[in-house]
N, C-alpha and C positions, 0 to 999 in steps of 0.2 A: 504493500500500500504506500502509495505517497502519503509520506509524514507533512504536509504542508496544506493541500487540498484533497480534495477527493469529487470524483463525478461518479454518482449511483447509479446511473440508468443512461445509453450511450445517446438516448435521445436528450439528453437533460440541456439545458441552455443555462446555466447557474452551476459552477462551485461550492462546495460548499468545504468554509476555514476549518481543519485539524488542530490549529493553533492562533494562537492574536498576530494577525499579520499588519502591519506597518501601514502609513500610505507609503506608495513608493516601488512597493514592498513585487517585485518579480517573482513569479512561478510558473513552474512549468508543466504543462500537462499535456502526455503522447505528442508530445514535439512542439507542442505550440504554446509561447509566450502568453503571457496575464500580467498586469500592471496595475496594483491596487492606486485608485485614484483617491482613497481616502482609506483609515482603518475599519479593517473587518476583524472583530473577534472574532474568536473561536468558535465554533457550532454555527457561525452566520454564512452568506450565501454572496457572490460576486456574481455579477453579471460577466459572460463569458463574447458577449459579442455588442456595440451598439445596436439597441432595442428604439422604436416609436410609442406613442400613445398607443394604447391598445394592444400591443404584441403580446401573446400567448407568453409566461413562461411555464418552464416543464420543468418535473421534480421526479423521480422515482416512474421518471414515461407515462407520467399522466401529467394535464392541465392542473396548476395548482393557482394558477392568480394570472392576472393581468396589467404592466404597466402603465402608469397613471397619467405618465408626461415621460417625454424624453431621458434615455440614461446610456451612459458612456459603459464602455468594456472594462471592465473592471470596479466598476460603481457595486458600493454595497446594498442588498435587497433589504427595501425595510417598508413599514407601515405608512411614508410620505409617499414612498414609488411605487407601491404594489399591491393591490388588493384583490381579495379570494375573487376565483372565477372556479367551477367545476364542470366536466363536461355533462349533458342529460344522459339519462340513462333506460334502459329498456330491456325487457327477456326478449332475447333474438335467438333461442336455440343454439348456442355454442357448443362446441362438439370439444370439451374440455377432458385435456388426458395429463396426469397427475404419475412421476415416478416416486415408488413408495423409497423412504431414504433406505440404507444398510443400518436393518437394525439386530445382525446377527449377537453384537455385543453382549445387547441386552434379551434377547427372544426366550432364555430361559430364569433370566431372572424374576424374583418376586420380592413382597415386600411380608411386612407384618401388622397385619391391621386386625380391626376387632367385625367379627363375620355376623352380619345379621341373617336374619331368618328368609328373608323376601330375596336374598342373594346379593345384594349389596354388602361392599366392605368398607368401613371406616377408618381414617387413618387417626382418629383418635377420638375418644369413651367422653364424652360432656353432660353432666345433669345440665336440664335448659329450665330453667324458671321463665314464665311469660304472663302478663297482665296483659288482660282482653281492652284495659284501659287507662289511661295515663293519670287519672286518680289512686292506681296502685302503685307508683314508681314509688312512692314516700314507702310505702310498707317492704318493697321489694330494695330499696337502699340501705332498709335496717337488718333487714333478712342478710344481705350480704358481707355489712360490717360484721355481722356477728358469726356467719359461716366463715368466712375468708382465712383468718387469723386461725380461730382455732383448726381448721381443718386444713391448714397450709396453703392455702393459695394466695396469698396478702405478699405483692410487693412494694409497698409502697412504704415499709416499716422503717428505711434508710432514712425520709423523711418526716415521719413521725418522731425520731429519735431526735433527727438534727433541730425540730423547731421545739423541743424538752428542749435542747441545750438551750436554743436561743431565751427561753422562759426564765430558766435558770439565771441567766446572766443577767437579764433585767431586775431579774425578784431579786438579785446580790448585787445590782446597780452598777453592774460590767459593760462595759462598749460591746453591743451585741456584733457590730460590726467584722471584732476579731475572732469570734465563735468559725470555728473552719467547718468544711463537709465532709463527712469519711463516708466515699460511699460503701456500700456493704457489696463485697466479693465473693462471699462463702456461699457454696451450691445449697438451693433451700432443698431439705432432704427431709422434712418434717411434717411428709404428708400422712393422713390421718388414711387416705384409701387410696393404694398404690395403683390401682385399675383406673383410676378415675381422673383424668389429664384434666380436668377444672370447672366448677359449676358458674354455670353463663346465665346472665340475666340482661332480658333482651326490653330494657326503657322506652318507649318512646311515648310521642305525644298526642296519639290517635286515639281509636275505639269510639269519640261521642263526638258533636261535634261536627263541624267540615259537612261534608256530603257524605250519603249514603254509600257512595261508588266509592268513597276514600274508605269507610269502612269493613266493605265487602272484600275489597283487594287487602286491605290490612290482615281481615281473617285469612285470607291465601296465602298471604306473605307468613305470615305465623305457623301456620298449620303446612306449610311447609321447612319448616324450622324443627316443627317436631318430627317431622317424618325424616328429616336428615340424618343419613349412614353413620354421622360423626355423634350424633345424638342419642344416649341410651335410658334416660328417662323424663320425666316433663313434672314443672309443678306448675298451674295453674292458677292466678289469683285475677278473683273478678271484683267488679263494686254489685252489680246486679242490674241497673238500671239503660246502661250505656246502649248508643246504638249495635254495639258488637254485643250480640249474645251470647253466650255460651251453645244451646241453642244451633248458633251459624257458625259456629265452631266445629262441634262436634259435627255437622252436618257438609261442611268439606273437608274436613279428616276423613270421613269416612269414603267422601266423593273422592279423594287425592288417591287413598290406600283403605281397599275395603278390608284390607288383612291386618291393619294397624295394631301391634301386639305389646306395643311399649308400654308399662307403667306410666300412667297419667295420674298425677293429685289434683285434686279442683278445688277453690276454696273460694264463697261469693263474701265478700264483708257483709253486705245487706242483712245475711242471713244467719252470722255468727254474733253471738254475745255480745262482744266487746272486740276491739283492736287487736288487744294484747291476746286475745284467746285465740283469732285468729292467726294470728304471725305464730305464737307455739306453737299450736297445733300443724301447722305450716312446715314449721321447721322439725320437729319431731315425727312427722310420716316421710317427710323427704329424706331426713337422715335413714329412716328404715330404708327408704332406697336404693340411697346409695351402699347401703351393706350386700345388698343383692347386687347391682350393678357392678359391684366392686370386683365378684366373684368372674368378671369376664374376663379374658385374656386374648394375647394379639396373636394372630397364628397365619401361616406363610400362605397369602395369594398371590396371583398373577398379575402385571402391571395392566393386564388389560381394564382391572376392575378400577382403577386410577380414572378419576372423575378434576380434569385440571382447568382452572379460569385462569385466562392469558389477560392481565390490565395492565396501563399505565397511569402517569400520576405524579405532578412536578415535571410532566415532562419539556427537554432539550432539545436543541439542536442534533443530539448524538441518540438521541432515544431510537430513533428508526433506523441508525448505521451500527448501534452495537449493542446494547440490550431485547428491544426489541427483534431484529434479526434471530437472534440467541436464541431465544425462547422461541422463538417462531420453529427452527430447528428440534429445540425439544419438541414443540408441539408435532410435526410432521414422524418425530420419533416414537412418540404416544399413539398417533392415529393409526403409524405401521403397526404398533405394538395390539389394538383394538381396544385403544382404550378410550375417554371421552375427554375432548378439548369443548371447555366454552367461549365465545370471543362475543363480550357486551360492548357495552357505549356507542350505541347508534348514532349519536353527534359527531363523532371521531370517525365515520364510515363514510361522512360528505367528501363527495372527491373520489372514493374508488368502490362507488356502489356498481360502475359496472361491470366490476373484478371478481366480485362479491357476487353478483346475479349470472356471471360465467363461468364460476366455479359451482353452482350449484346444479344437486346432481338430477335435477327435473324442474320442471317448469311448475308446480304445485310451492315446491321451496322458495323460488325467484320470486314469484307473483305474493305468495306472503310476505317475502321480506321487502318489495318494492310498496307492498302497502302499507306495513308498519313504518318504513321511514319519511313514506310520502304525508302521511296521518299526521306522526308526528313534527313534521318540518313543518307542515301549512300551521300547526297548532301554536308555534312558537311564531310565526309571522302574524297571527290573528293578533297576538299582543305586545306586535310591535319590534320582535326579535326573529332568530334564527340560526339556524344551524351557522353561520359565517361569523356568528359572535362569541362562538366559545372558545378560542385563544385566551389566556390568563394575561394578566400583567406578564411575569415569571414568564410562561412561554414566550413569551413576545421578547422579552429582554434577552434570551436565549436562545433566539432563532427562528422559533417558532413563527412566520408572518401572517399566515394566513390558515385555515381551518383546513382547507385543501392539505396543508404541507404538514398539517398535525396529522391530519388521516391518514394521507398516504404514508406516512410514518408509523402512527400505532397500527396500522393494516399487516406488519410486518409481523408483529408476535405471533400472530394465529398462521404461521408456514404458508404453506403454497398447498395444502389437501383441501380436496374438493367437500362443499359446506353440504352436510348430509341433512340439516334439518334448522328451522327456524323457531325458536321459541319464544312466544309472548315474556313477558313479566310475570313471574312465579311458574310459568309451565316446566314443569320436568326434561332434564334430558333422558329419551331411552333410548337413542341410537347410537352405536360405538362411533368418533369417527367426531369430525369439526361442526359445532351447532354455534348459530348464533344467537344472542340473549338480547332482546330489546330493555336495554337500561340506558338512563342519564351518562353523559362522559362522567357527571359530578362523581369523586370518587367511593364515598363511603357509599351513594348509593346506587352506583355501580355493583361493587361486589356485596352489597347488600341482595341486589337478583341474582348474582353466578351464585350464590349459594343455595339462595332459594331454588336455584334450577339446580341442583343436585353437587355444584364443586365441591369436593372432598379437599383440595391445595389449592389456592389462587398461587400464581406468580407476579408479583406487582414489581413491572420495574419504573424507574425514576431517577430522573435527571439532576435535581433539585432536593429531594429529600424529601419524603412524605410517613410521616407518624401515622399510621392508620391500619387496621386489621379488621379480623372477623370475629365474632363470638362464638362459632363452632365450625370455621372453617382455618385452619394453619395460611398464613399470608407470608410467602418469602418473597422480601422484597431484594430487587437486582437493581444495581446501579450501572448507569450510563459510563460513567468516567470513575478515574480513580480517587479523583481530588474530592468529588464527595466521598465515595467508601472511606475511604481512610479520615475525612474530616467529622463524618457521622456515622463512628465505627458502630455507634451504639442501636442506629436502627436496620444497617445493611448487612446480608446477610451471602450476597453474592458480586464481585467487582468483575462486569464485564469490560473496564476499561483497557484490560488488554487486548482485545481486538482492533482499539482506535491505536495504539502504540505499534500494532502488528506482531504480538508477542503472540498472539493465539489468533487462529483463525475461528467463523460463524460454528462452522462445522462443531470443532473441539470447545468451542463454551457450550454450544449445546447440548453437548453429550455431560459434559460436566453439572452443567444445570439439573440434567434429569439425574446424574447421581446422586446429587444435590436432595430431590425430590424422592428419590426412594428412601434415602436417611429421614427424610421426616416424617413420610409417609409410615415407617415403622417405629416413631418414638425416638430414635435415636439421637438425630439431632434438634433441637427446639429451634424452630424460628426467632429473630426479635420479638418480632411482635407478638410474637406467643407470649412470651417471657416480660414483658412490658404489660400485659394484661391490653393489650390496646384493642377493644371488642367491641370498634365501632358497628352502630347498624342504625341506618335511616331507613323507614320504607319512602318512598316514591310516592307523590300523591299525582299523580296521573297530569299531574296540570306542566308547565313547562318547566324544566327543569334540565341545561344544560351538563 
């Protein structure tokens, strides 16, 4: 690889900088001279030839934006010159042929996960506490303080401790200032039920309220949380009154999974005594739970049973040349292997929907997925916005100029295998093979659906750095460059920056990545954000949401 520039796609009309190049600044690429006429950072994009008002530029051999006003060969691409354009798109019957990667390495490896009954495997054992209503999040935060701690799951003790010292020194009239932080490094080994990788409680701010359709999709969202592989029992706390019923609960649990065999506790306040009787009672039937759940164990499946969400998130300029790629590889090596890849954030698909409707393996999958995005695009222009406004500040400062060149970039993580099936918002995956997941680019509610749709691992990579996870799905997140892995050791867990260095090729991080994924998928290694407790989860309310 040229260490200086790089051109992705041989149609591309733009550079894109490997490093902060000067004005001035000469490089060379397959013979031909470039002359930076001002500086381009790193991840940013030069113009490779004088361009007019209106000239197409191309990115990864697709349309990603269009020239504003006149710009010079070597002018840097930025949000004064250049704004999203995407080509239209259509099912035209392509005759699309896909070579499966070499995945003899792995064809008899397996993992360790916990084997449910309906044939699913989990890559890890979660009690899931759920409130039908956001009037129980106060009962379900006291529930957790009091479980966390004694039953080991409590990281956050480092600073509990540190702000006693800070107390201390004010009650003995000390400069709190000089009070230092020790964080704590010792492996928490002090779990109370060794089967049971952590009890999840899933907050939010729905169930009464809003629209009816927010609370129908909420039940879906939930009731598929219980039904999830990584999930081995459920406690339920309701108020009684709420638009969400118990009721419309149980009534698509049974519609999701008529064979539904999991331990469910239910408990409505309405109908109990007092507060306090309910939260006991709560917590003493769930403890009886977890003693049975406890007794499961992880036992050797197949990679095909590997259920993976491919997201991004802070993404770079480098997200679609070295993380993203990466994982796209793993994914192509999952989909050889027959296992399930899901690829959400429908915002992030403007610009290479018609790659997406040519990879797909019938015209029943195409016509789905050109409706859900068309539905959604018009929904977000009715109020004013659209799919061409979800660039962050952060991407923008980073490369990112246009919605086109974010797509055509996060397009890379889901490989090159052809899309086996389209799934709404909470629908299931049950095809082996690349599905895609109508969800927000936003990111917590993004893999807030790849889970609901069945992921067992997301891989979240990022450019920028993003603290965020699942509550019963493991989130390795992969960085773009070095200079973050190494600068936020504390929440990356994979440094694909050596591909931009040319230290490792696509191929060899991807294979890495999936090894990567089979240690977690058997316990063995913990992601950060496992280990961070970071368990975010928004649902979607159906309305616009980038």
């Amino acid at each position: 690889m040229n260490h200086l520039v790089l051109k992705i796609n041989k149609a591309d009309n733009v550079l894109v900088a490997l490093q902060d190049l000067s004005q001035g600044t000469t490089v060379v690429h397959e013979g031909l001279s470039y002359t930076t006429t001002e500086p381009v950072p790193a991840k940013h994009k030069l113009f490779m030839q004088d361009m007019k008002t209106g000239d197409e530029v191309l990115m990864y051999g697709v349309l990603v934006g269009k020239v504003q006003h006149n710009v010079k060969q070597g002018e840097r691409m930025s949000v004064k010159n250049t704004k999203h354009a995407a080509e239209p798109f259509a099912y035209r019957d392509f005759n699309y042929t896909w070579e499966t990667p070499d995945v003899t390495a792995f064809i008899n490896r397996t993992f360790n996960g916990y084997h449910r009954k309906n044939g699913e495997v989990g890559t890890a054992n979660y009690w899931l506490f759920i409130p039908t209503v956001f009037c129980e999040n106060r009962n379900l935060s006291i529930i957790k303080e009091s479980l966390y701690s004694e039953l080991g799951y409590a990281v956050d003790d480092k600073y509990k401790s540190y702000t006693h010292k800070l107390v201390q020194a004010f009650e003995n009239g000390q400069d709190v200032t000089n009070i230092s932080f020790e964080p704590d490094t010792s492996p928490k080994t002090n779990r109370v039920f060794k089967n049971i990788d952590g009890i999840k409680f899933l907050n939010h701010n729905g169930g009464c309220g809003g629209t009816r359709q927010d609370s129908d999709t909420l039940s879906k969202l939930l009731v598929a949380y219980a039904d999830h592989p990584n999930v081995a029992g459920i406690t339920v706390l309701s108020l009684g009154c709420q638009h969400l019923q118990l009721s419309d609960f149980n009534r698509d649990l049974a519609e999701r999974n008529p064979d539904f065999d999991k331990p469910v506790f239910v408990f409505e306040q309405q109908k109990a005594q007092s507060e306090e009787q309910l939260i006991q009672q709560a917590i003493q039937e769930t403890f009886v739970g977890l003693i049975e759940a406890n007794k499961q164990e992880r036992r050797p499946a197949p990679l095909s049973k590997l259920n993976v969400g491919v997201k991004c998130g802070g993404s770079d300029g480098f997200s679609g040349i070295s993380a993203n790629p990466a994982v796209g590889h793993c994914a192509d090596l999952l989909v050889g292997l027959g296992a399930k890849v899901l690829l959400a954030e429908f915002p992030e698909l403007c610009g290479v929907e018609q790659e997406m409707i040519d990879r797909s393996v019938n015209k029943p999958v195409a016509e789905k997925f050109i409706k859900l995005m068309t539905e959604y695009d018009e929904l977000a222009h009715k109020v004013g916005s659209g799919f061409y406004m979800n660039p962050s500040p952060g991407n923008i400062k980073d490369g990112l100029i246009t919605d086109a060149i974010k797509s055509a970039g996060a397009a890379r993580k889901a490989g090159s295998s052809p899309v086996v099936d389209v799934l709404d918002y909470t629908e299931p995956a049950t095809k082996p093979g690349l599905s895609l997941v109508c969800t927000p680019g936003n990111d917590v509610e993004a893999t807030t659906g790849q889970a609901a749709s069945g992921a067992t691992l997301i891989l979240f990579t990022t450019g920028l750095g993003t603290p965020t996870g699942n509550p019963v799905c493991p989130t390795i997140k992969v960085a773009t460059n070095s200079l973050l892995a190494n600068r936020m050791s504390d929440i990356i867990d994979i440094d694909t920056g050596p591909v931009i260095s040319g230290v490792k090729t696509i191929t060899q991080m991807g294979e890495d990545i999936l090894e990567y994924c089979i240690k977690v998928a058997s316990g063995d290694e913990i992601p950060k954000a496992v280990q961070l407790n970071q368990d975010d989860f928004i649902p979607w309310k159906r309305g616009v949401s980038l």
